[in-house]
RONUVEX-682572 format. One record per residue: residue in one letter; x negated, y negated, z of N, C-alpha, C in turn. Coordinates in pm, whole numbers, plus 32768, in hexadecimal, padded with zeros to 4 digits. Last residue first. Layout:
% residues N
AXYZXYZXYZ/...
***
This chain:
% residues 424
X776186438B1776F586298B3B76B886098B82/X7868867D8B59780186F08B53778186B48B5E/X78AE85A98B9078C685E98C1A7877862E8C0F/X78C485078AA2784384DE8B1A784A853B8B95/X7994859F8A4578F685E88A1078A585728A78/X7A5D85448AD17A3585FA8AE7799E86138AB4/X7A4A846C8A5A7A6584728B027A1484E38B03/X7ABE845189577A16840A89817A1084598A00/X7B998506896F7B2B854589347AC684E2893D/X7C2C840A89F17C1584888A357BA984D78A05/X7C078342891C7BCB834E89727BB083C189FE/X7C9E83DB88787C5583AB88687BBC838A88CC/X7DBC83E688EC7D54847288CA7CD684328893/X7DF482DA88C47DCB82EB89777D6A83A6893F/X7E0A82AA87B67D93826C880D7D8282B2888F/X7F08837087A57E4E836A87757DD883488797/X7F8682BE88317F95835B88467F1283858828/X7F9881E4877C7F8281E5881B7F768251885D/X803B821F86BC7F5F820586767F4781EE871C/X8116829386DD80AB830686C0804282D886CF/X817181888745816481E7879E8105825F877F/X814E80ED8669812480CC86D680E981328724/X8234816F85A98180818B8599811881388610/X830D814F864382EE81CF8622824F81CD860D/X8320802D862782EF805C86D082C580F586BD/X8339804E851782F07FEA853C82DC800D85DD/X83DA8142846283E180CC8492836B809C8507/X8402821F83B383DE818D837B83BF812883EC/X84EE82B98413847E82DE83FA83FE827983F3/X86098245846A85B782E3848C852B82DF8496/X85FD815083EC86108147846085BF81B184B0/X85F981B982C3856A817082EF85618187838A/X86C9825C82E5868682A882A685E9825F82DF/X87A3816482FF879081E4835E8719821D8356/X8742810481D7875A80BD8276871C811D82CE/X87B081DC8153871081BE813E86EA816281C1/X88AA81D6816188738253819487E6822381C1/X88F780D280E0891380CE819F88CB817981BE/X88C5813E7FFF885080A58009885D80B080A6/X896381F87FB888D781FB7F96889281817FE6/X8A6B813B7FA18A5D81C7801989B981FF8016/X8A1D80857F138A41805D7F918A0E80A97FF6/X8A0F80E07E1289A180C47E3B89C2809C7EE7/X8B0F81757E0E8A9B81AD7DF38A0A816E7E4F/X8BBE80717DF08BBE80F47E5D8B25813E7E5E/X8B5180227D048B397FE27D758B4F80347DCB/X8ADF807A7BB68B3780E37C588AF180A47CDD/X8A1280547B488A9180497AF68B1080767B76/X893A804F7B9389507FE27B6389E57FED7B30/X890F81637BAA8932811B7C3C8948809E7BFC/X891681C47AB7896B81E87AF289A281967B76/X881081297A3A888C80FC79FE88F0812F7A56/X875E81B27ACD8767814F7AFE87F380F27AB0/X876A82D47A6D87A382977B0587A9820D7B1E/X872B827B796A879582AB795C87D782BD7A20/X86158243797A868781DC7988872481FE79A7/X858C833779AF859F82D67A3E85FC825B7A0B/X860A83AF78D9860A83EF7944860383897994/X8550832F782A85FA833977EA860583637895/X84418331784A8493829F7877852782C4784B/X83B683DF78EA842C840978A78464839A78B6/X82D38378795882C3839278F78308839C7890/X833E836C7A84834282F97A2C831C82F77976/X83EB84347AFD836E844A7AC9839483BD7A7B/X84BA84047C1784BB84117B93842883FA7B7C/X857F83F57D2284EE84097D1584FC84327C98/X865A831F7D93865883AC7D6285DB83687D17/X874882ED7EE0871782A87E4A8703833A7DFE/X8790835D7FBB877682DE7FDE873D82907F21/X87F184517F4587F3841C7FB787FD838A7FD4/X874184A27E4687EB84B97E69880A849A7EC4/X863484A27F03864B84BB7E8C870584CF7EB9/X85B383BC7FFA860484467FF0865084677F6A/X848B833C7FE684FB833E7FCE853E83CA7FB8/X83C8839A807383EA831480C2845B8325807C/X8353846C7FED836F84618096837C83FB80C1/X831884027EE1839C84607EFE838784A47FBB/X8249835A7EFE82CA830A7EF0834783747F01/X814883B77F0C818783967F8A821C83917F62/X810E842F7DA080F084207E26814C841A7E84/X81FC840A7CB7816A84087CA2814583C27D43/X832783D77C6A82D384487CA0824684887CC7/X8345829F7CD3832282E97C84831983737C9C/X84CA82437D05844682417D3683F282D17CD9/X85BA816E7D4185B181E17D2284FD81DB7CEB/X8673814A7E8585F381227E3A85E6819E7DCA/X879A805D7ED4875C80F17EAC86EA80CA7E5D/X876F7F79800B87417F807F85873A80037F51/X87467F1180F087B27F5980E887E57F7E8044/X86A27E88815286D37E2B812A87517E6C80A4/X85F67F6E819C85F87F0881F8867D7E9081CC/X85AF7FB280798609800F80F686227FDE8164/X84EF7F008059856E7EFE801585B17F678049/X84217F8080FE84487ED6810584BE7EC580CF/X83FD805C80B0842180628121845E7F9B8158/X8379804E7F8F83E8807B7FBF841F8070801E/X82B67F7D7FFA830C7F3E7FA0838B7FAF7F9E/X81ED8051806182267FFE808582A27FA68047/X817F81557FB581CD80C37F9E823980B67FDF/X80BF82027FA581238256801A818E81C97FD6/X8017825F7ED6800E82A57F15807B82A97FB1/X803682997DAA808B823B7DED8075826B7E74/X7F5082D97C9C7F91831E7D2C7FCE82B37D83/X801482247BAF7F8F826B7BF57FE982A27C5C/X80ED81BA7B3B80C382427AE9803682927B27/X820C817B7BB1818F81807BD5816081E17B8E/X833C80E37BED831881507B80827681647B7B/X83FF80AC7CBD837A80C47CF68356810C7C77/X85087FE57CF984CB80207C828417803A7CC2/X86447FAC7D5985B27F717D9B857C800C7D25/X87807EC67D16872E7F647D3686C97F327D2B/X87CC7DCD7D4F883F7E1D7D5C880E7EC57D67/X87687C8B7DF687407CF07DC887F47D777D8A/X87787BE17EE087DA7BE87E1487F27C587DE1/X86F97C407F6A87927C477F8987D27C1E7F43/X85F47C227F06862C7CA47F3B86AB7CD77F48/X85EA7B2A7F0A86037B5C7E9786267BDC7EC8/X86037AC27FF086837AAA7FD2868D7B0A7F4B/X84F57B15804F85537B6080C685EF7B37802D/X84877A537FD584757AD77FAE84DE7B4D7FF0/X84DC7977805D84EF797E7FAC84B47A387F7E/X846C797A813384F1799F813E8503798880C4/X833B7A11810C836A79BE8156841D79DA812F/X82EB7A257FC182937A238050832479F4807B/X82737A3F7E3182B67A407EC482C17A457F47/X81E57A0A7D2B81C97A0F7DCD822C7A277E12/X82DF79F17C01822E79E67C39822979FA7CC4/X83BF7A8D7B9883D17A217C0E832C79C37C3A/X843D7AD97A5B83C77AE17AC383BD7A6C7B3A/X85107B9679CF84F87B097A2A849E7B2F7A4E/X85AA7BED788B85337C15791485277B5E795B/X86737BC577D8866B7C10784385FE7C3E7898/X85D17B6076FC861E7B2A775886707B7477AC/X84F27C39769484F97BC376FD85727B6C7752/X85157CF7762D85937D09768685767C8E76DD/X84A37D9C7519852B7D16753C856C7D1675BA/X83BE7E0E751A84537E77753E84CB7DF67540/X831A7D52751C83207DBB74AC83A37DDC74AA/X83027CD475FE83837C6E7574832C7D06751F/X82A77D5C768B83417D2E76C983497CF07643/X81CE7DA4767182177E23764382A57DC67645/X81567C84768F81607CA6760381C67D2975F0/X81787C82779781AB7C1F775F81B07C4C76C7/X80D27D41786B81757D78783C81B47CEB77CB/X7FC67CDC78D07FC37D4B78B7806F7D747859/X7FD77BC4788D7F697BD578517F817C6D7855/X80F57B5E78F980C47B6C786780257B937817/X80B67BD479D3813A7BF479CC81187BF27914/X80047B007A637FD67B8F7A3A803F7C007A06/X809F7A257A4B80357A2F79D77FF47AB479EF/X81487A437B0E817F7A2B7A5980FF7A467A1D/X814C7B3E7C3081187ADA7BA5812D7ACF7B36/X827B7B987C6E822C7BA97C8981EB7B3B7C21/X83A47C5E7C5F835E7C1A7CBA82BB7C257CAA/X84647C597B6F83E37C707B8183BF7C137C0D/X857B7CFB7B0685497C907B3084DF7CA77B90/X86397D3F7A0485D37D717A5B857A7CE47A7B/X87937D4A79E0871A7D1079D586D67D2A7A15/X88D97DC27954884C7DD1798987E37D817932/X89A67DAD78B0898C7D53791E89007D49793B/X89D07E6B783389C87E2F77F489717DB17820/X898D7FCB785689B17F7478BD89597EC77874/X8918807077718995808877D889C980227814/X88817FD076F888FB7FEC769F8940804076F9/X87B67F9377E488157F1A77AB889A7F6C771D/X8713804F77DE879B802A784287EA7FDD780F/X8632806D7771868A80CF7730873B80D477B0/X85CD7F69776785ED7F9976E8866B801476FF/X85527FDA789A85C67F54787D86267F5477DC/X84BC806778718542807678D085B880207886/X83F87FCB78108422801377B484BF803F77E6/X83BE7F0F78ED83F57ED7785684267F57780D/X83597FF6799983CC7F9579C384257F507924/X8274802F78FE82DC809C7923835E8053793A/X81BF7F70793982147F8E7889826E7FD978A7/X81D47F677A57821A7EE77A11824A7F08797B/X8161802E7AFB81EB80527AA882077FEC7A6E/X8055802A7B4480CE80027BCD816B80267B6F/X7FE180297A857FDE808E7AD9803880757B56/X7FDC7F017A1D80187F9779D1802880027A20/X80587E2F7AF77FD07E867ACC80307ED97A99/X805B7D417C1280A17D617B5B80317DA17B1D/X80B47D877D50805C7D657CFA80687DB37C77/X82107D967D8C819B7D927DBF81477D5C7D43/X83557E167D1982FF7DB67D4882737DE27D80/X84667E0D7C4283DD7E517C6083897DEF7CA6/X85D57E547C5585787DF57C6584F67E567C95/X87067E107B99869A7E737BC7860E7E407BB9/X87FF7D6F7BA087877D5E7BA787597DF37BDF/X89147D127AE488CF7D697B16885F7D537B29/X89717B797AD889627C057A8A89157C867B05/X8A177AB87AFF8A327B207B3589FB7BA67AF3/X88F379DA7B01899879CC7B0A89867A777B47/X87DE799C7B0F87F87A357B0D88717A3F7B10/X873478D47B3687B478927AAE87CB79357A6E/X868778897BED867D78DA7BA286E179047B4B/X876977FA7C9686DE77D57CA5869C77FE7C20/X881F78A07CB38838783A7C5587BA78187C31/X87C4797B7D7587C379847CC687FF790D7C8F/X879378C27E4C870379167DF2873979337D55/X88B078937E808849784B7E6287BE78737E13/X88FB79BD7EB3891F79677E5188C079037E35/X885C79C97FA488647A307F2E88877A1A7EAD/X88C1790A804D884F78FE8037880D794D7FAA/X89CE7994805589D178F28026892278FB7FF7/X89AD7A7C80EC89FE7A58807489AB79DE801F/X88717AF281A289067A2D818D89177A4480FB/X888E7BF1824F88427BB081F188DD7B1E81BD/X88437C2083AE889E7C08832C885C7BC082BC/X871A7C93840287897C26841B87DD7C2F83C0/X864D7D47845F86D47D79848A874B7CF88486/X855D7DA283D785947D4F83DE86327D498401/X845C7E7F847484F87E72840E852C7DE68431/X83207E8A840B83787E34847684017E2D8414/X82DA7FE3837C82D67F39839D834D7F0483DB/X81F480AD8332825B80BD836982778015833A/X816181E582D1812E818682C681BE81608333/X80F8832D8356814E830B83018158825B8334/X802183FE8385807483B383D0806983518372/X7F5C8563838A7FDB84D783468015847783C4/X7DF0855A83937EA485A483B27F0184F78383/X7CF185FB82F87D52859D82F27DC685E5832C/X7C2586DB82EF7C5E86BA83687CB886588377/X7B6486B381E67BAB86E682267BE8869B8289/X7B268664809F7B1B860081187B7B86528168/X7B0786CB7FAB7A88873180327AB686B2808D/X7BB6869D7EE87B40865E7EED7ACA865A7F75/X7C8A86F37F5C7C99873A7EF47BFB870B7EE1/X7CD3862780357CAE86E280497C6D87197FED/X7D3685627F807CB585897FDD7C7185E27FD2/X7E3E85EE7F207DD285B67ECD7D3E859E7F1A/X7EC3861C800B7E8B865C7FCA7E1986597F68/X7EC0851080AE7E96857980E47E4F85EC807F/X7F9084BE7FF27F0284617FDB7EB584B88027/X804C85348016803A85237F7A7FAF84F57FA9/X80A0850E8110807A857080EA803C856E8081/X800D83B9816F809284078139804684B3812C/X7F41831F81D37FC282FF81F08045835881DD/X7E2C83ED82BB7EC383C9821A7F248379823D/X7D5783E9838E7DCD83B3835B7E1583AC82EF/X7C94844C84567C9C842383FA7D24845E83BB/X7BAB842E85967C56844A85667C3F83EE84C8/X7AAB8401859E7AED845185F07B77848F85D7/X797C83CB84D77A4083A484DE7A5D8400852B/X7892842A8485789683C684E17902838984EE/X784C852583F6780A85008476783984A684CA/X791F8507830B79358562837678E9856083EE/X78F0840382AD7978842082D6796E848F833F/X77F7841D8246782783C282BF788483F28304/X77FC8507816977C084EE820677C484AA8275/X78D6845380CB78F784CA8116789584E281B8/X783B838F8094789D838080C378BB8405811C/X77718451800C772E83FF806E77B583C680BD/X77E784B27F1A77AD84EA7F6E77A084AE8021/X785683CA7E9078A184447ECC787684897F3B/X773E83747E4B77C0831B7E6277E483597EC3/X767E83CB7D8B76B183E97E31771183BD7E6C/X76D9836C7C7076FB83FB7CCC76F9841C7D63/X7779825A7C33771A82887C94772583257CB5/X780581A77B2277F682367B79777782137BB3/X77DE80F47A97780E809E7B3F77EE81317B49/X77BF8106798E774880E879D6776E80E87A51/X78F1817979817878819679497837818F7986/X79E281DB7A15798081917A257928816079E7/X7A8482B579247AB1825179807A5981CB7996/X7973838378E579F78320787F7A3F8298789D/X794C83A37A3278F783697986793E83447918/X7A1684367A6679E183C87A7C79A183617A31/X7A62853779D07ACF84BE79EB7A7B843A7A0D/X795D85A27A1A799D859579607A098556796C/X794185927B1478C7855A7AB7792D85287A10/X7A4B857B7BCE79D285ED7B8B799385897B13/X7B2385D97CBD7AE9856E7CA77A8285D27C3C/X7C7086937CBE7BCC86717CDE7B7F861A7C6D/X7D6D868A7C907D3386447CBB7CA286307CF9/X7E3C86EA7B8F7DC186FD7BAB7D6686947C02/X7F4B872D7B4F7F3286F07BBE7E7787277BF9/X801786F17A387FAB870A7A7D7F8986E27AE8/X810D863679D6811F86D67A15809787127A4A/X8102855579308113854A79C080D985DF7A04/X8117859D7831818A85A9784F816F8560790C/X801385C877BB8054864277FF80B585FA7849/X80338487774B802B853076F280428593774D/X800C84027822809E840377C4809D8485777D/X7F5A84BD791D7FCA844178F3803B8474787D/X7EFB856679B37EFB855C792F7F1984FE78EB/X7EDA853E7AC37F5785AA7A937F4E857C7A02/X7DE884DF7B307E18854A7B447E9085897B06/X7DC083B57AC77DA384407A617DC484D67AA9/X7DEA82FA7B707E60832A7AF67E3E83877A96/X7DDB826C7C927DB482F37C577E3383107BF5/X7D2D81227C897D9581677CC47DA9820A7C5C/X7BEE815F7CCF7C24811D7CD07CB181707CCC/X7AF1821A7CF77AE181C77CE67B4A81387CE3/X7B2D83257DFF7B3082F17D747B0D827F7D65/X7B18838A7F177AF983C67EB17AC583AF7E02/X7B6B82B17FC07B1683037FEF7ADD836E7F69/X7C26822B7F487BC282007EF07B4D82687F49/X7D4C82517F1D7CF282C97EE97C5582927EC8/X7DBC81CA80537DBF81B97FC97D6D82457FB3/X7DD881C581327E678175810C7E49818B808A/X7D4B828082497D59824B81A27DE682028174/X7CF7821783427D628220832D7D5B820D8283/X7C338281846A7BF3824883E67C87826A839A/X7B8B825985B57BFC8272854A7BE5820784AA/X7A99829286757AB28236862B7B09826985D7/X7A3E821187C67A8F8269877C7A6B823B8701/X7913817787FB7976817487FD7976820387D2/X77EC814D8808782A81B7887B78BB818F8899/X774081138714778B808E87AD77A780F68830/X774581DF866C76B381B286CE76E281288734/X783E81AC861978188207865F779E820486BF/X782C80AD85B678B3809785F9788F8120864E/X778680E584C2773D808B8555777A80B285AC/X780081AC8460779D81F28475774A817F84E0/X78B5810283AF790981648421786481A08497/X783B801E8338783B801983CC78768085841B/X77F480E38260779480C682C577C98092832E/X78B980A181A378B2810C81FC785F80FD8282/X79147F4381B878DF7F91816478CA802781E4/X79807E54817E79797E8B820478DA7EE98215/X79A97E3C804C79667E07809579077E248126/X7A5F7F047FD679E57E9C7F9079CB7E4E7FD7/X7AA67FC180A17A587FF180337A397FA37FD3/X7B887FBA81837AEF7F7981777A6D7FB6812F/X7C947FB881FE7C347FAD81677BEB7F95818F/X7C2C802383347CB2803A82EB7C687FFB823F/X7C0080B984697BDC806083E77C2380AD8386/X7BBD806685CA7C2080B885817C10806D84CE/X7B0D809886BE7ADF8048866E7B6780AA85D2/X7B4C80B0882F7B7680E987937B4B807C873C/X7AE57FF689007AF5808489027B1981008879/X79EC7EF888957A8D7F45887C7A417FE3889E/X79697E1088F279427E9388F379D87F138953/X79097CF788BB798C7D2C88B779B17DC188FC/X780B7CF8886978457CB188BA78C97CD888FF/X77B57DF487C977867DD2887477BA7D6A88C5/X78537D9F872778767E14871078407E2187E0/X78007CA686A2786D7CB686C778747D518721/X76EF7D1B865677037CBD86C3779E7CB986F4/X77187DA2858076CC7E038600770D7DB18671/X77C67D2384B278037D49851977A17D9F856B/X769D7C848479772F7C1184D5776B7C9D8501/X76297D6B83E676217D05842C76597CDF84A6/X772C7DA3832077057E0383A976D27DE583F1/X77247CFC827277977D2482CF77647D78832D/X76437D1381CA765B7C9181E776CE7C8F8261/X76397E15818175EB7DF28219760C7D41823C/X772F7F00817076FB7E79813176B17E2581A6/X76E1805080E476D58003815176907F6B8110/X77D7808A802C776F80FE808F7750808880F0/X78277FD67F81784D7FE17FDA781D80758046/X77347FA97EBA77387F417F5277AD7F8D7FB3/X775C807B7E3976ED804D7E4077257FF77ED8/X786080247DCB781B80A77DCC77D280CB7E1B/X78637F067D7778757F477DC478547FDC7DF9/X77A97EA27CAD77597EDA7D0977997F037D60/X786E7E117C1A78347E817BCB77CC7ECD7C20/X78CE7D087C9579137D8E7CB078C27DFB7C67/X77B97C747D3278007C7F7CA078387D227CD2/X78117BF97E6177DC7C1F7E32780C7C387DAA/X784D7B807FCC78737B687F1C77EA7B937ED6/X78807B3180E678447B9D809B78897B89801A/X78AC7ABA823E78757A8481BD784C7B0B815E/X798E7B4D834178FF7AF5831478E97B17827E/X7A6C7AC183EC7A557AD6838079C97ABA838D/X7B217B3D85247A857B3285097A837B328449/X7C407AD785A57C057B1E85677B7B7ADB8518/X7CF67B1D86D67C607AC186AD7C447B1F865D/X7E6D7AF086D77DF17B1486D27D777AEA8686/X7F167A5186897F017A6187207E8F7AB18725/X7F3B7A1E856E7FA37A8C85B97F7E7ACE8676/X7E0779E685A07E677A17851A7ED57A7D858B/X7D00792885807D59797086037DCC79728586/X7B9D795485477C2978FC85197C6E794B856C/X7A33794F851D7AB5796B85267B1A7919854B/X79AD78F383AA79C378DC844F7A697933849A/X799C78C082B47952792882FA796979028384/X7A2277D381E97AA1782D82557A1078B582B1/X79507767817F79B8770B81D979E677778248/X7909784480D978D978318156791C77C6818A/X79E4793A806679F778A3806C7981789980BD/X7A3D7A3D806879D47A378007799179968000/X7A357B01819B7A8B7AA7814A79DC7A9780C3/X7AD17BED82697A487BC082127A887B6281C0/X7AF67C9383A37ADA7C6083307AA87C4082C7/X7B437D0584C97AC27CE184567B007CE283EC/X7C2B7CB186037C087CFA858A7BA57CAA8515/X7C7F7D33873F7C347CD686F37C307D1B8658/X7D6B7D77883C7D657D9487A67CEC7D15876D/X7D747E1F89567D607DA589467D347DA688BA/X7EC87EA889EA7E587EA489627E4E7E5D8968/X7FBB7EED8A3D7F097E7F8AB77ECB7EA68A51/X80C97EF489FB805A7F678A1C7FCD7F318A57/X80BA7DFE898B811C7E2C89D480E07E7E8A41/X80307DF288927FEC7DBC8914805F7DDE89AE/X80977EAE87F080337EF9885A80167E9788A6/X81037E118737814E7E61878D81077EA487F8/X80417D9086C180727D3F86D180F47D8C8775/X7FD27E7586197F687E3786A47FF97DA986F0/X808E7E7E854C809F7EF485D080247EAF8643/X808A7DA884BC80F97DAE852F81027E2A859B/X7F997DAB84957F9A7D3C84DE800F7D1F8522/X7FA07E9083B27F4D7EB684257F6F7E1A8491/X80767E17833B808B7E8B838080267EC683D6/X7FF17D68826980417D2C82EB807F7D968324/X7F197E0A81F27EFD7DB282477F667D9B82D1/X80177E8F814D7F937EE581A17F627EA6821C/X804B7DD280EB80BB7E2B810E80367E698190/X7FCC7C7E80BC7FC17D1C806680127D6880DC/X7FC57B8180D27F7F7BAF804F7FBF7C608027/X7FF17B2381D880627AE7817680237B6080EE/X7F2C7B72827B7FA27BB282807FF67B94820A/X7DC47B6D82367E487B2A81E07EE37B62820A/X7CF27BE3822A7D097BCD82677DBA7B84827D/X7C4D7CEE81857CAD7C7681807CE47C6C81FE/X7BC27DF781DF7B8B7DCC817C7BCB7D05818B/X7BBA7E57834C7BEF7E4A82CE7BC97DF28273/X7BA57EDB84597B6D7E8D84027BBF7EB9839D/X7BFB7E9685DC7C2D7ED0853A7BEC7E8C84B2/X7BC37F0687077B6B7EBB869C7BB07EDB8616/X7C577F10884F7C597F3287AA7C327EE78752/X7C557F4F89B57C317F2589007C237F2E88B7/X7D327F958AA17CEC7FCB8A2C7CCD7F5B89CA/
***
């Protein structure tokens, strides 16, 4: 079998999403998958293809001013181009696509069909519907979180977008989606619904996953990171990925205010960019006085990220958009971590509330600190929470598990190509 996977980045080191589609093609060659994958870069040096993790991946050339996304990502002909040709050279049995809403752009699901592939289509995000990450469905701070209005509509948009709205936008996605995707994908229930809720039918779930790391984590190496980071023995409750208000970073600082007169120790420690750390959370952080208790590490990769994990002491998902499944939970459940996580989307089917951590509305910053001062204060606690969440990834989370369903798919995949050339 062949499998064509497009995606917006190409980058395993960059993003959760990315290096999970390159470890499940990575598990199917087992299976005689022959895996190629499209691209796009914005460099022309880099418009050529490159071999990444054993596989040939196709970048071709597309940069544009972000204010025409809307607009370009229907169909970007500078990409569709190069991939017709890829598409006849190669000529995948499944053409399977994953971001590709500023660049890729919809249109190729609708070549990947006129090829006489399958074609699966896997949201990881809400952009089949929205413009960016989704924080007006539950009201925010004034209704408390407690709304759950998720249709897309002119009088949310327009405020939001201004000039970037496109009304067909919506429309025209949708038509693709349903003429020319065979199997379509949520990562989570939470993100299923919100779809649905926006006329995109027929989504079924399957739940994100990743390569467990099954090594001991090194004392010594753990230590080292926090000298490194001059973290001696204090508490760490730690937020990571990309630094945005909507990922929880003011939420995180505010956590933090209302922990520290329980648990004296505590420090929240930031994985992630110093300078987007102070352009979006640097001014609330010396309002509330708590700078010296926040670390920010900038980038991480590689076994400096694996060690912060294992400084780490609790894992913080406070997200004020739709979170739609985060990876980053299932990475710190890997590394035997209690998470305590937003209530806003995916994050309460990866974490087991009273179980493995506990699902709190981030809104109620007395409420989500007040767990995070508890596991900061009760090593038992976090032990028997952090070895459930283990088990809990092992069960569910794990890396030959989503092999096997997106291999289950493909072969119905091609059974339904089979049956309709039979009818025809």
């Amino acid at each position: 079998m062949r499998v064509l996977h497009l995606i917006d980045l190409y980058d395993p080191k960059i993003g959760s999403s990315i290096r999970q589609m390159y470890q499940m093609a990575d598990r199917m060659r087992a299976d005689g998958v022959e895996t190629e994958i499209v691209s796009v870069t914005q460099n022309p040096a880099e418009a050529a293809p490159v071999e990444i993790m054993g596989f040939r991946v196709h970048r071709i050339l597309s940069d544009y001013p972000v204010r025409w996304r809307p607009i370009v990502s229907l169909r970007n002909r500078r990409v569709l181009g190069p991939l017709r040709g890829i598409l006849a050279s190669f000529k995948p049995d499944v053409v399977h696509a994953h971001l590709i809403h500023s660049h890729i752009s919809y249109g190729a699901l609708t070549l990947a069909k006129q090829s006489g592939a399958s074609v699966v289509f896997t949201a990881h995000d809400v952009m089949t519907f929205c413009y960016q990450k989704l924080d007006c469905y539950h009201g925010g701070e004034a209704a408390g979180g407690l709304l759950r209005d998720y249709r897309a509509h002119w009088s949310k948009c327009v405020p939001c977008q201004r000039f970037r709205y496109f009304p067909p936008r919506n429309a025209m996605i949708r038509n693709i989606m349903n003429r020319d995707v065979d199997v379509k994908i949520a990562v989570s229930d939470a993100l299923r619904i919100a779809i649905e809720a926006n006329d995109l039918k027929n989504f079924r779930v399957v739940h994100n996953a990743i390569e467990i790391d099954g090594r001991p984590t090194d004392p010594a190496a753990a230590a080292g990171f926090r000298k490194k980071f001059e973290l001696g023995g204090d508490l760490l409750f730690t937020i990571a990925g990309r630094v945005h208000e909507l990922k929880g970073h003011l939420q995180a600082v505010k956590i933090l205010a209302k922990v520290l007169p329980k648990c004296p120790r505590a420090r929240l420690l930031v994985m992630g960019k110093k300078s987007e750390y102070e352009k979006y959370v640097g001014e609330l952080t010396d309002a509330l006085g708590v700078r010296a208790r926040v670390t920010v590490t900038d980038w991480l990769d590689g076994e400096d990220l694996r060690n912060a994990y294992a400084a780490s002491d609790v894992f913080i998902t406070p997200s004020v958009c739709l979170d739609t499944f985060g990876l980053v939970n299932v990475e710190a459940m890997n590394y035997r971590k209690p998470v305590v996580g937003t209530v806003f989307g995916g994050t309460g089917e990866v974490v087991e509330h009273g179980v493995t951590g506990y699902i709190e509305n981030p809104f109620d910053v007395d409420a989500f600190a007040s767990r995070v001062a508890e596991l900061l204060n009760d090593a038992e606690l976090r032990r028997t929470m952090g070895a459930a969440g283990y088990a809990r990834l092992l069960d569910k989370f794990s890396m030959p598990r989503l092999a096997r369903d997106m291999l289950a798919i493909y072969g119905d995949c091609r059974a339904m190509g089979a049956a309709k050339g039979n009818r025809g």
